[in-house]
PDB file as gemmi writes it, atoms N, CA and C in Angstrom:
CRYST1    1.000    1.000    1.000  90.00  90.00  90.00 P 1                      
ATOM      1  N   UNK A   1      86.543 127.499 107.188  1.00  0.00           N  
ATOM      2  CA  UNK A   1      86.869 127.702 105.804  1.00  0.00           C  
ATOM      3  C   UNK A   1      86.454 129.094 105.337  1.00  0.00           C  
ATOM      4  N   UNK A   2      85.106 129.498 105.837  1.00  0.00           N  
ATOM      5  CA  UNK A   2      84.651 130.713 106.102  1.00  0.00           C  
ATOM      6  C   UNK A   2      85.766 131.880 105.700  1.00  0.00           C  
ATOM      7  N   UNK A   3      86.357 131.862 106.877  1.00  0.00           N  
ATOM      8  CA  UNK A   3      87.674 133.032 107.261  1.00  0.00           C  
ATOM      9  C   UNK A   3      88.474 133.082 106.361  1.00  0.00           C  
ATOM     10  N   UNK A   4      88.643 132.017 106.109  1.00  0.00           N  
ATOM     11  CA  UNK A   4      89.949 131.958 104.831  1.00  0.00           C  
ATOM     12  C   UNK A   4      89.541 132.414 104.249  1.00  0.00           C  
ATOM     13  N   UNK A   5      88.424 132.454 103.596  1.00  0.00           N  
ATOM     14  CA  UNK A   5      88.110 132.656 101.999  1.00  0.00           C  
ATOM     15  C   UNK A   5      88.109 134.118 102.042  1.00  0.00           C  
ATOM     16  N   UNK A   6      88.055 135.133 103.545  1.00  0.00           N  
ATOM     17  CA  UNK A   6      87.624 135.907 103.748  1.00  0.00           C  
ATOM     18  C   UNK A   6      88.751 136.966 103.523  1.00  0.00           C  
ATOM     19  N   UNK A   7      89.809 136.144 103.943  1.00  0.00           N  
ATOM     20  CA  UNK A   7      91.428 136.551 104.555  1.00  0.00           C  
ATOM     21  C   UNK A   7      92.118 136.648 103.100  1.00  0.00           C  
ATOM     22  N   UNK A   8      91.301 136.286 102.220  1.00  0.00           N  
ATOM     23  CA  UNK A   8      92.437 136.074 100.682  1.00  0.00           C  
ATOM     24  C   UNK A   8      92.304 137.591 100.229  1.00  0.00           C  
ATOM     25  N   UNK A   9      91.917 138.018  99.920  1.00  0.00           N  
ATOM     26  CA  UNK A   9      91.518 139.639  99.270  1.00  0.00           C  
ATOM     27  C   UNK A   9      92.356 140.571 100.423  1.00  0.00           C  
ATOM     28  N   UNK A  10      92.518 140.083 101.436  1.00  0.00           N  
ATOM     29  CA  UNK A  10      93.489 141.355 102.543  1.00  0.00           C  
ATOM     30  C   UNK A  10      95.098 140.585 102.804  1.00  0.00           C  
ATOM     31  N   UNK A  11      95.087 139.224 102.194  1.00  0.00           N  
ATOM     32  CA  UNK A  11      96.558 139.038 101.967  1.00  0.00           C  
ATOM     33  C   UNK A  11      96.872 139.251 100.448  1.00  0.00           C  
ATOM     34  N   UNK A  12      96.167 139.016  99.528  1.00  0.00           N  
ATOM     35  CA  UNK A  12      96.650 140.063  98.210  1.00  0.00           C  
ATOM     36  C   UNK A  12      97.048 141.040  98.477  1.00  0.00           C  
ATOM     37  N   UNK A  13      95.723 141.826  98.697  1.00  0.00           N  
ATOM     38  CA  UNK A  13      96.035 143.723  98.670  1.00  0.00           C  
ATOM     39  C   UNK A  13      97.432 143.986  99.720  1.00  0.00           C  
ATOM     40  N   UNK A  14      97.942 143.434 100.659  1.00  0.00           N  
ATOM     41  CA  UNK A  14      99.108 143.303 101.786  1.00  0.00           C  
ATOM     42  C   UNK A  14      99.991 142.984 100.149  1.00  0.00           C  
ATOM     43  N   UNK A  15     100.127 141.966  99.928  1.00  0.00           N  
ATOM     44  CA  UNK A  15     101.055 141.332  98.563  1.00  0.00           C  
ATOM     45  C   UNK A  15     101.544 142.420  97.624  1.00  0.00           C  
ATOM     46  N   UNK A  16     100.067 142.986  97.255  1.00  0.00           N  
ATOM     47  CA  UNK A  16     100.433 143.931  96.452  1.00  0.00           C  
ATOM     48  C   UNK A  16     101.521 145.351  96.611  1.00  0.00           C  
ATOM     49  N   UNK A  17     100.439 145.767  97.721  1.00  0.00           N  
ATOM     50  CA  UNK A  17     101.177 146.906  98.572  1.00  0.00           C  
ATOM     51  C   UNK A  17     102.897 146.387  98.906  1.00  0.00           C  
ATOM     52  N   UNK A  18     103.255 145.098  99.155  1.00  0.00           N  
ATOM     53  CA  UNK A  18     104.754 144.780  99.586  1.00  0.00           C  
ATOM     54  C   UNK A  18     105.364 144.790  98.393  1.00  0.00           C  
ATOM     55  N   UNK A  19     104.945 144.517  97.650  1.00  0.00           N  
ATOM     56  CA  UNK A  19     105.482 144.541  95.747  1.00  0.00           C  
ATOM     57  C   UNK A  19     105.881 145.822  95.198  1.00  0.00           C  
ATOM     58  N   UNK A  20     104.722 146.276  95.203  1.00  0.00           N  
ATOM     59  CA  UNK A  20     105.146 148.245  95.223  1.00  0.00           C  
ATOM     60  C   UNK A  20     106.048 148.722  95.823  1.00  0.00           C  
ATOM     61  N   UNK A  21     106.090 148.408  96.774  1.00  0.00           N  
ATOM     62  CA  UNK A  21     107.348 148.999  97.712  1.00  0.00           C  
ATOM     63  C   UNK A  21     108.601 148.438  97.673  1.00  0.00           C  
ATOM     64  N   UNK A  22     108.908 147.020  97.087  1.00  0.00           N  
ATOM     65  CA  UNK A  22     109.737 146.164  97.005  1.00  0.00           C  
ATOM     66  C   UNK A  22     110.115 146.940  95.497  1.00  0.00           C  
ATOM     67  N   UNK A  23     109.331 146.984  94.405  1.00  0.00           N  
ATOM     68  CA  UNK A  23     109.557 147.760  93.148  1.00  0.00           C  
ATOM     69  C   UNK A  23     110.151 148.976  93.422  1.00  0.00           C  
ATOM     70  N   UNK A  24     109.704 149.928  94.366  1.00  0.00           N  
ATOM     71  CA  UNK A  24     110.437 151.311  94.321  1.00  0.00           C  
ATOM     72  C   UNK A  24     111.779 151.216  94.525  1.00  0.00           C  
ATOM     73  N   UNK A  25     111.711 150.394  95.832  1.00  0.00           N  
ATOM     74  CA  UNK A  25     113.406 149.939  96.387  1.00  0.00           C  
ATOM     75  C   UNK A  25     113.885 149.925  95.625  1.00  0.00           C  
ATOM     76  N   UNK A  26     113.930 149.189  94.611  1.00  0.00           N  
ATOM     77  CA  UNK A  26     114.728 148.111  93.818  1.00  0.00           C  
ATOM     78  C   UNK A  26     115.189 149.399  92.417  1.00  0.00           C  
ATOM     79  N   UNK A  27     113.833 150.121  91.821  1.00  0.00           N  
ATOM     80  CA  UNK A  27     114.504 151.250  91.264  1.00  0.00           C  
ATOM     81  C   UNK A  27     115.426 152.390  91.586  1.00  0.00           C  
ATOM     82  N   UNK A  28     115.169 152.956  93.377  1.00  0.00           N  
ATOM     83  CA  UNK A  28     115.701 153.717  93.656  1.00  0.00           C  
ATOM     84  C   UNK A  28     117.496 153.193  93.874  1.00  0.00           C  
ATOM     85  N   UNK A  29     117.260 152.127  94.480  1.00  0.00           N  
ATOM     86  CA  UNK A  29     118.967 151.507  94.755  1.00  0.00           C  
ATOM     87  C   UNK A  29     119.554 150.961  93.100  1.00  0.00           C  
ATOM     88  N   UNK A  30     118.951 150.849  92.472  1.00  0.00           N  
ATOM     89  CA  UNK A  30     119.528 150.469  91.070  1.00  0.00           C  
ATOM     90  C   UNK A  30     119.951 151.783  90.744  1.00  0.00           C  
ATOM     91  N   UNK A  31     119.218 153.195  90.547  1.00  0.00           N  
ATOM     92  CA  UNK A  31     120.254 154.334  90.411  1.00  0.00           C  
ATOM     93  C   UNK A  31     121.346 154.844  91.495  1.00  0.00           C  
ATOM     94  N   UNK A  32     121.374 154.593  92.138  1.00  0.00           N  
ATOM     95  CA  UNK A  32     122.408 154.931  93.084  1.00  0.00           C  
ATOM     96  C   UNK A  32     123.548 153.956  93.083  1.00  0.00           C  
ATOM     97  N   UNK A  33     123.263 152.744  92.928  1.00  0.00           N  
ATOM     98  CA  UNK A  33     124.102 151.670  93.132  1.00  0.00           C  
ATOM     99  C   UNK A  33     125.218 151.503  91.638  1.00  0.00           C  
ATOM    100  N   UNK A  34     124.093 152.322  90.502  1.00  0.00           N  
ATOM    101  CA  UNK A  34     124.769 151.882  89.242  1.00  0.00           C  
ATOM    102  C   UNK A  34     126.060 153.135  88.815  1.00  0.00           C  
ATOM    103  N   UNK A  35     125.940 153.993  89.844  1.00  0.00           N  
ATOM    104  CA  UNK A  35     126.582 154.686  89.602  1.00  0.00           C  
ATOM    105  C   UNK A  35     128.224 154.173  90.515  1.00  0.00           C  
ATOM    106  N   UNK A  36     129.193 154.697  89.524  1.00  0.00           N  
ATOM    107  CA  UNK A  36     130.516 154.160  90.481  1.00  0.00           C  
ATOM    108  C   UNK A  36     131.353 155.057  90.961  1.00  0.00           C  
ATOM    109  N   UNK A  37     130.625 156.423  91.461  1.00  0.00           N  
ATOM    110  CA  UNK A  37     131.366 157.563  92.550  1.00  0.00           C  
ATOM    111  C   UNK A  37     131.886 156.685  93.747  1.00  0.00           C  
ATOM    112  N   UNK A  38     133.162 156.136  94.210  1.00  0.00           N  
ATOM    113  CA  UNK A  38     133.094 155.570  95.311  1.00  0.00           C  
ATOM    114  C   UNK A  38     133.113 156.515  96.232  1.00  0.00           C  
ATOM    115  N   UNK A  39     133.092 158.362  96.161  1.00  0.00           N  
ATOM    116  CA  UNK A  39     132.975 159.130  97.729  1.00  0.00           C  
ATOM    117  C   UNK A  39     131.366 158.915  97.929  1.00  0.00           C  
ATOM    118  N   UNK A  40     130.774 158.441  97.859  1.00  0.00           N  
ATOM    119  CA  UNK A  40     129.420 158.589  98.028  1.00  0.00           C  
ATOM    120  C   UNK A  40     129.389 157.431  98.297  1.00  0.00           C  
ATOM    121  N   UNK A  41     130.059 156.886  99.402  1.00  0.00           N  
ATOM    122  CA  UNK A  41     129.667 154.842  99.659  1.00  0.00           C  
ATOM    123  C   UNK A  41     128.582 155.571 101.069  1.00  0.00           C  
ATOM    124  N   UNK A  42     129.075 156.826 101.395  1.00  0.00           N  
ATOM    125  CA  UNK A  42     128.385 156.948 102.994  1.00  0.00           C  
ATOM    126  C   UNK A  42     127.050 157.440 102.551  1.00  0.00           C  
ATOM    127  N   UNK A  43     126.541 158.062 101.726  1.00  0.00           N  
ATOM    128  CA  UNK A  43     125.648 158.361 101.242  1.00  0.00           C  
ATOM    129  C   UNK A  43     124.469 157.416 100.573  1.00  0.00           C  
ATOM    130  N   UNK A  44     125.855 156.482 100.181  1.00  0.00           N  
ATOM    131  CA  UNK A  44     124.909 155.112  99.575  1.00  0.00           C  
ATOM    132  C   UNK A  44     123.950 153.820 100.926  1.00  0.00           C  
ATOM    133  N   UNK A  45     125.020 154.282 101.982  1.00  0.00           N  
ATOM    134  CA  UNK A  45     124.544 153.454 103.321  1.00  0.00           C  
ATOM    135  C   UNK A  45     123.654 154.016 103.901  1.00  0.00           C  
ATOM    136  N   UNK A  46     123.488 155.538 103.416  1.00  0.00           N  
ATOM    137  CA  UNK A  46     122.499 155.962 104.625  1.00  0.00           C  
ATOM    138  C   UNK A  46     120.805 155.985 103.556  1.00  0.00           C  
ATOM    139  N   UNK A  47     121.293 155.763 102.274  1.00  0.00           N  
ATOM    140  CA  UNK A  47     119.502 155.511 101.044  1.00  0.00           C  
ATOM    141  C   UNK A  47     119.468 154.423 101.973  1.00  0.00           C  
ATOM    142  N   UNK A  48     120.503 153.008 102.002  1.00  0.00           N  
ATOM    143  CA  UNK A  48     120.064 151.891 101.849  1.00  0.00           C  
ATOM    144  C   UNK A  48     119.113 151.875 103.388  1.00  0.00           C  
ATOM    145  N   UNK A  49     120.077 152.190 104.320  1.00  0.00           N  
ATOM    146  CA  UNK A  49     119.423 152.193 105.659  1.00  0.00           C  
ATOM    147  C   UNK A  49     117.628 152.724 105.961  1.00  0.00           C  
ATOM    148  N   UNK A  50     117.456 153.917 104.993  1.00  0.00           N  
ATOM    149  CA  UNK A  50     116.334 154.528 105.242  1.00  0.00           C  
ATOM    150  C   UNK A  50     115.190 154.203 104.194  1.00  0.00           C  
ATOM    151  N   UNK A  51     115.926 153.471 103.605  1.00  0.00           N  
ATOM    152  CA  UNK A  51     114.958 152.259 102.385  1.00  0.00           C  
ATOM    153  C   UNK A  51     114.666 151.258 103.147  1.00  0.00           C  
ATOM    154  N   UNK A  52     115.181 150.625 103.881  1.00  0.00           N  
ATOM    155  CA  UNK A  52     115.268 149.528 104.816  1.00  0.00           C  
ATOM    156  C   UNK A  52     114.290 149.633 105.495  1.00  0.00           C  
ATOM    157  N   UNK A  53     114.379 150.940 106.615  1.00  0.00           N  
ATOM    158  CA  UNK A  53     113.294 151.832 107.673  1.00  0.00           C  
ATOM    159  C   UNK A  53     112.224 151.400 106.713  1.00  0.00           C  
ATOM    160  N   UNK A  54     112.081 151.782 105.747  1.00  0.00           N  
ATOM    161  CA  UNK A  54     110.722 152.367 104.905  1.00  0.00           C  
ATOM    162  C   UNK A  54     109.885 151.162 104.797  1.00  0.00           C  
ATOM    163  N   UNK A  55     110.549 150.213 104.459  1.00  0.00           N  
ATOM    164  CA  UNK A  55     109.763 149.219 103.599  1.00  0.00           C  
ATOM    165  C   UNK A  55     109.837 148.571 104.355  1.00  0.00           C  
ATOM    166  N   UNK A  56     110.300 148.049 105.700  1.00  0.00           N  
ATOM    167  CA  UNK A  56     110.007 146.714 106.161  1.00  0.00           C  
ATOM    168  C   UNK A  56     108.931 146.614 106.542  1.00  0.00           C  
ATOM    169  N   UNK A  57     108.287 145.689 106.417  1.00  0.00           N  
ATOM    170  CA  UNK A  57     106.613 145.409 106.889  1.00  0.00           C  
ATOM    171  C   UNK A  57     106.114 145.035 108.242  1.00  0.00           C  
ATOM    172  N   UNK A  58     106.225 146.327 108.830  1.00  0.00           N  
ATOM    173  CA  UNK A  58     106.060 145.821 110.293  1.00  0.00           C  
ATOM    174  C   UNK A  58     104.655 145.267 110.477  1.00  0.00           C  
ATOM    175  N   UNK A  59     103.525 145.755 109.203  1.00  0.00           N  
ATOM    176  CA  UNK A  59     102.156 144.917 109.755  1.00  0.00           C  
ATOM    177  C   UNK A  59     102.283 143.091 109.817  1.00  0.00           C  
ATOM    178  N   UNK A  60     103.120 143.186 109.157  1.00  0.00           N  
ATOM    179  CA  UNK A  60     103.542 141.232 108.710  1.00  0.00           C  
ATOM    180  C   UNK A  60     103.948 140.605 110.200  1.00  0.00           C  
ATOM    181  N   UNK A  61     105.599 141.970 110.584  1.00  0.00           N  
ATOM    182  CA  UNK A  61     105.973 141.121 111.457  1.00  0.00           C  
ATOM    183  C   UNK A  61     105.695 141.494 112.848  1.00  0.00           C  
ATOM    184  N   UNK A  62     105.348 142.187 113.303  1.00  0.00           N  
ATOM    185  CA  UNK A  62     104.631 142.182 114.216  1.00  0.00           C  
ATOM    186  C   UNK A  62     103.131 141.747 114.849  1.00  0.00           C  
ATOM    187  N   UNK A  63     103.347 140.806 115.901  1.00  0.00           N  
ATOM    188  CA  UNK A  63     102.274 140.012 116.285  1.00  0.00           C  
ATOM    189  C   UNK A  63     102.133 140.132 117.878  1.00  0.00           C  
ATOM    190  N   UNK A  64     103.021 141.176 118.549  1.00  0.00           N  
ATOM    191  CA  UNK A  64     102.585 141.442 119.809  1.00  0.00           C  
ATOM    192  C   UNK A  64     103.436 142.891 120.305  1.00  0.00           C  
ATOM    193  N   UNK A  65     102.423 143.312 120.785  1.00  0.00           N  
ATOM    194  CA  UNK A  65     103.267 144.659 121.484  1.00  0.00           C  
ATOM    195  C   UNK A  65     104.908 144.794 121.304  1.00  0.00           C  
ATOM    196  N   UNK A  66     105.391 143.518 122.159  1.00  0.00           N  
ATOM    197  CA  UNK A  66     106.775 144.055 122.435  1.00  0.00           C  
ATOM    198  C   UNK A  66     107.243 143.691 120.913  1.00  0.00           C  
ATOM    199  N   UNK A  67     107.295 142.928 119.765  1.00  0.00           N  
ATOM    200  CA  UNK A  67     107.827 142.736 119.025  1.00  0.00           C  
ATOM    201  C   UNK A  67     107.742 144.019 117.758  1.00  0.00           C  
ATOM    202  N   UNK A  68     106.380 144.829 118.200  1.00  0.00           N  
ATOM    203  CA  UNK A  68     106.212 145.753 117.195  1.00  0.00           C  
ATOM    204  C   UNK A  68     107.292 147.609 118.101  1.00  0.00           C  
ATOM    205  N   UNK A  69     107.577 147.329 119.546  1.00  0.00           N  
ATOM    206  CA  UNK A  69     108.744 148.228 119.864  1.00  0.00           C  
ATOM    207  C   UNK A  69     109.993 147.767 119.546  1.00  0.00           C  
ATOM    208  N   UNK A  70     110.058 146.659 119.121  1.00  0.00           N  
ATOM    209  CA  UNK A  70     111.311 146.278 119.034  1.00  0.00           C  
ATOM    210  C   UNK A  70     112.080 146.473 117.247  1.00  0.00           C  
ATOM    211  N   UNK A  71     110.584 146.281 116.397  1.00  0.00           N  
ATOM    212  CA  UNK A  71     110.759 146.915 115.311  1.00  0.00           C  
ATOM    213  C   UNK A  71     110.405 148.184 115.582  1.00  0.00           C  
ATOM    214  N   UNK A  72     110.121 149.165 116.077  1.00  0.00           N  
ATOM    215  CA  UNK A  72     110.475 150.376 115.817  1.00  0.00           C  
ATOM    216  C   UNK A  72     111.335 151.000 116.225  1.00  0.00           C  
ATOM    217  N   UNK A  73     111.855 150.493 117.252  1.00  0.00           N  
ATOM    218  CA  UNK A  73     113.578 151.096 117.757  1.00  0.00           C  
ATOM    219  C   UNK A  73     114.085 150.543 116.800  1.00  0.00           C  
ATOM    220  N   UNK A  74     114.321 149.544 116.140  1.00  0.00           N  
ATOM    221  CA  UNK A  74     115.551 149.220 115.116  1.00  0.00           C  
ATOM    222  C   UNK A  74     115.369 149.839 114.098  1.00  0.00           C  
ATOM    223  N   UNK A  75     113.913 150.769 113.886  1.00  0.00           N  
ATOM    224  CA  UNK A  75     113.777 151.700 112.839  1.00  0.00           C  
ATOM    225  C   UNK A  75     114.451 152.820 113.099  1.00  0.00           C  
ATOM    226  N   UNK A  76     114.091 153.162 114.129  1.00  0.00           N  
ATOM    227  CA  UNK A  76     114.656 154.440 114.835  1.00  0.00           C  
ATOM    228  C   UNK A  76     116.884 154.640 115.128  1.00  0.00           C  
ATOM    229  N   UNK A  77     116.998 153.348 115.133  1.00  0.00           N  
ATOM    230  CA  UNK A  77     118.327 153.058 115.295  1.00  0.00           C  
ATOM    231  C   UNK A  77     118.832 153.326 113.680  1.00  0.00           C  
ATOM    232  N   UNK A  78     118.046 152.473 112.260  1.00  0.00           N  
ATOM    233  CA  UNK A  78     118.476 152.698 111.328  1.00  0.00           C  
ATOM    234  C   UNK A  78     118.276 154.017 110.834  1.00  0.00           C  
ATOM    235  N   UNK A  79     117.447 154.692 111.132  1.00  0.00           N  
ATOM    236  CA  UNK A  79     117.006 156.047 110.734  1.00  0.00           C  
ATOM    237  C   UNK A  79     118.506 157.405 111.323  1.00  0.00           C  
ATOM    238  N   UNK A  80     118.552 156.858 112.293  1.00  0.00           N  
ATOM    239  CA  UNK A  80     119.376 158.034 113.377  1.00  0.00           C  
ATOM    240  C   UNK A  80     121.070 157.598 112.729  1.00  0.00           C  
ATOM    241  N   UNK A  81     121.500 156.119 112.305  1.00  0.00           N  
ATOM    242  CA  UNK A  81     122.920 156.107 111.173  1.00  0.00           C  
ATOM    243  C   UNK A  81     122.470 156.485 110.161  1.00  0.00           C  
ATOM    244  N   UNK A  82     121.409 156.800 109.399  1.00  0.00           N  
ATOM    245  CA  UNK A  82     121.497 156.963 108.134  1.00  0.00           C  
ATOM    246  C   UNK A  82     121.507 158.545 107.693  1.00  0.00           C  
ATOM    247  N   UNK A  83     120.828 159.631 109.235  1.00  0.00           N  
ATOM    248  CA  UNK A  83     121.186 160.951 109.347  1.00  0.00           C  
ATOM    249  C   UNK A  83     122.914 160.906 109.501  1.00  0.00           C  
ATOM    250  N   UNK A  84     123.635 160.185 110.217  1.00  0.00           N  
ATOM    251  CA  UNK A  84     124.818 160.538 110.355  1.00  0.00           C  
ATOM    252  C   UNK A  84     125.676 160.340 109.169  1.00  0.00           C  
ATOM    253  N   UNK A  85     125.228 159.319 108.547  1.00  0.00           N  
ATOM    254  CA  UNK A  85     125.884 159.152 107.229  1.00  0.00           C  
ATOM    255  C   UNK A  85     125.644 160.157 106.262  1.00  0.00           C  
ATOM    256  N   UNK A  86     124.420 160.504 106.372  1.00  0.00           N  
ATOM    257  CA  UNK A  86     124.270 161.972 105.347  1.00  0.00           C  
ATOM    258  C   UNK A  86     124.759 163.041 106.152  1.00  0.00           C  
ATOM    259  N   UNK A  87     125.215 163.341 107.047  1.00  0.00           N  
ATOM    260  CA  UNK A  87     125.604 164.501 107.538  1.00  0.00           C  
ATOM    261  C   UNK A  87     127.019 164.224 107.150  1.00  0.00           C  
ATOM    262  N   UNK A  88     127.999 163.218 107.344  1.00  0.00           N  
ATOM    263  CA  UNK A  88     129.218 163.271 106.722  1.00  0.00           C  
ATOM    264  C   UNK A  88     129.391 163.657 105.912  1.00  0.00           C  
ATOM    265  N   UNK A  89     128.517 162.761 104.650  1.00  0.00           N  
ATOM    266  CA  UNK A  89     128.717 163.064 103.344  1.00  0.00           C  
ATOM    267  C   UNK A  89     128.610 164.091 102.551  1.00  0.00           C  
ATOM    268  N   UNK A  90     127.388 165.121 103.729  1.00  0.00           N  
ATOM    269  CA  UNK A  90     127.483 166.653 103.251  1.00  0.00           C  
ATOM    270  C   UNK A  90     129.037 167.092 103.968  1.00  0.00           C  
ATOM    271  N   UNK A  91     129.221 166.887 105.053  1.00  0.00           N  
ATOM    272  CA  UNK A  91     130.336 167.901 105.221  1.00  0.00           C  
ATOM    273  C   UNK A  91     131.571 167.741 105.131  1.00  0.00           C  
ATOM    274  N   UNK A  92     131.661 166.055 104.566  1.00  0.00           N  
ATOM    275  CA  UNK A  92     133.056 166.084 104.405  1.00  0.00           C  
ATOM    276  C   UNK A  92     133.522 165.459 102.442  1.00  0.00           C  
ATOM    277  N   UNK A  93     132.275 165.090 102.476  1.00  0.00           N  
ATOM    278  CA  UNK A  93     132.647 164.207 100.811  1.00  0.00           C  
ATOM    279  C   UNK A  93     132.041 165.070  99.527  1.00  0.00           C  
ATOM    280  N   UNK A  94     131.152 165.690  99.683  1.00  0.00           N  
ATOM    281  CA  UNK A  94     130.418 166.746  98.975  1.00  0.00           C  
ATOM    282  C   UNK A  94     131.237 168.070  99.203  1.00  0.00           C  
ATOM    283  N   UNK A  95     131.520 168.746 100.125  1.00  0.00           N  
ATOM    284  CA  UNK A  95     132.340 169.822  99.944  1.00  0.00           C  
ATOM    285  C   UNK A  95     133.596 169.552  99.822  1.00  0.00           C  
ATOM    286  N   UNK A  96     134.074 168.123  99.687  1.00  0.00           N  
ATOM    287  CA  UNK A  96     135.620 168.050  99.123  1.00  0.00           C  
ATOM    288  C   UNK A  96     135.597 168.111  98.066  1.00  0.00           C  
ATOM    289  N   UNK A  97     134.424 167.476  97.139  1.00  0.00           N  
ATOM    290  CA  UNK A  97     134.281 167.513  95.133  1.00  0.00           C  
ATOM    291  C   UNK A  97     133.963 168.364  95.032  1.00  0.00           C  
ATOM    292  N   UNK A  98     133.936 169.920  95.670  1.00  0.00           N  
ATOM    293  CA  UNK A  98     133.629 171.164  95.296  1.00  0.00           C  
ATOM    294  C   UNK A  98     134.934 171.692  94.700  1.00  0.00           C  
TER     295      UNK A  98                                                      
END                                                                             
């Protein structure tokens, strides 16, 4: 019973910290999302993707070696479309509304 009681104050502060970050998300994709430019959908996939990267809680879900490489290649996978999506969108959707 010990442990538990011990474990409550470092699954808050975890709670908290996921809240914050769940809050930023949620402001940053509410301006982007509220806007209705549809040339900027590739631009909009590559916030969402690297919001995604950002915030998922790998201390939560990871509970053994291989599961914590396996979340970081799928970080690394979302990270590396969400450069390509911003590289389009600079060179082909941004210098076309010029």
């Amino acid at each position: 019973m010990e442990q538990t009681a011990e474990m409550i104050p470092e699954v808050r502060c975890r709670l908290r910290d996921l809240n914050t970050k769940a809050y930023y998300l949620l402001v940053a994709l509410s301006f982007i999302y509220g806007r209705g430019n549809e040339g900027a959908c590739s631009l909009k996939i590559a916030l969402s993707l690297t919001a995604v990267s950002a915030v998922l809680p790998v201390q939560d879900l990871a509970k053994t070696i291989t599961s914590l490489r396996i979340i970081q290649e799928g970080k690394i996978v979302c990270l590396t479309l969400a450069l390509i999506f911003t590289l389009y969108w600079i060179t082909f959707v941004a210098v076309a509304s010029r």
